[in-house]
N, C-alpha and C positions, 0 to 999 in steps of 0.2 A: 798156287793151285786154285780152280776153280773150279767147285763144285758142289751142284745145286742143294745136295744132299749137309753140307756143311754151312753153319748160319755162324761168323765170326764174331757177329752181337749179339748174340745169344746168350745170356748169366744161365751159370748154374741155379738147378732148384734149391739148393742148399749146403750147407756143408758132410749130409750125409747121406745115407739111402733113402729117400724121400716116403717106398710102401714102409719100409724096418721102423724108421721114425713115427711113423703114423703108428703102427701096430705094436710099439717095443719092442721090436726085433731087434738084430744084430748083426754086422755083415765083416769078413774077412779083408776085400779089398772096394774099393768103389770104381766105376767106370761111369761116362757122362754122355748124353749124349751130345752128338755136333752137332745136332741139326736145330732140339729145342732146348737143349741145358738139360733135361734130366738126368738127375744122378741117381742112381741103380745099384745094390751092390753086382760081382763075380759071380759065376758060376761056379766057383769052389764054394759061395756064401749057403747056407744053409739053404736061402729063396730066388737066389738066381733073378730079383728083379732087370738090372740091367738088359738081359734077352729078352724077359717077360715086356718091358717098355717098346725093343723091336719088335714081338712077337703081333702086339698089340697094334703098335702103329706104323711099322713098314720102315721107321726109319733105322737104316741100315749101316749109319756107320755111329763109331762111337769112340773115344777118346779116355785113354788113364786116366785117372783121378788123382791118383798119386803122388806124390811129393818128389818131383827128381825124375821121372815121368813124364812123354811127352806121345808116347807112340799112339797111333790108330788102328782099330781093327773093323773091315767090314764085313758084317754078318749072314749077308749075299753071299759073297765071295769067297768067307772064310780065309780074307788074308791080310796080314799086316798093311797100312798103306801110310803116305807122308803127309800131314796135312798142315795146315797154316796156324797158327798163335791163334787160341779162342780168349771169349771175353777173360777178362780177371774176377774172380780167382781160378787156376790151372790147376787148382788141386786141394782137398782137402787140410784145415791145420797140421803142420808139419806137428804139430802137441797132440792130434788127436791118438788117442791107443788103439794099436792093430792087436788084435782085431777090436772093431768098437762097437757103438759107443762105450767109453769105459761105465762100468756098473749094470750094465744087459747082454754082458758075456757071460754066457755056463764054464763051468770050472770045467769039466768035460768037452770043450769045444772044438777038440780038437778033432775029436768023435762022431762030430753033427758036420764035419764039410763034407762036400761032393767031392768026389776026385777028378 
């Protein structure tokens, strides 16, 4: 697959939400994106950075973070799409705790996602 919107050397920015981590926040699931590695949490996450990173910078596709997880979603389009192997790592530590990071989850969390 070729497509310009997708950067296959691209590292991720981390192993977690890159704004959560800055602020001690906390996110439900992570998403990355193709084009420059940013990794964002969900839109179930409390902040919804992932979208806020497209919102921001146009780029429009983006990639699971997940462990076991491989699929694509474009935010234009609104639809699942197939896309090629990105740099290593494809996903956050398989040890990290959902939701994470562990020790800046509310005991109430379950309370604070978006549906």
């Amino acid at each position: 697959m070729s497509n310009p919107a997708i950067n296959t050397a691209a590292a991720p920015s981390g192993e977690g939400c890159l704004e959560c981590e800055q602020t001690d926040g906390w996110w439900l699931h992570l998403r990355r994106c193709a084009e420059c590695g940013h990794v964002g949490c969900c839109d179930n996450s409390p902040s919804q950075h992932g979208t806020a990173h497209f919102t921001e910078t146009g780029h429009a596709i983006m990639q699971s973070f997940e462990p076991g997880e491989n699929w694509f979603w474009n935010y234009e389009t609104e639809q699942m799409l197939n896309g090629p192997r990105l740099a290593e790592p494809t996903s956050r530590p398989a040890s990290q705790a959902v939701p994470g990071p562990e020790g800046r989850v509310p005991s109430d969390w379950r309370s604070k996602l978006n549906p």
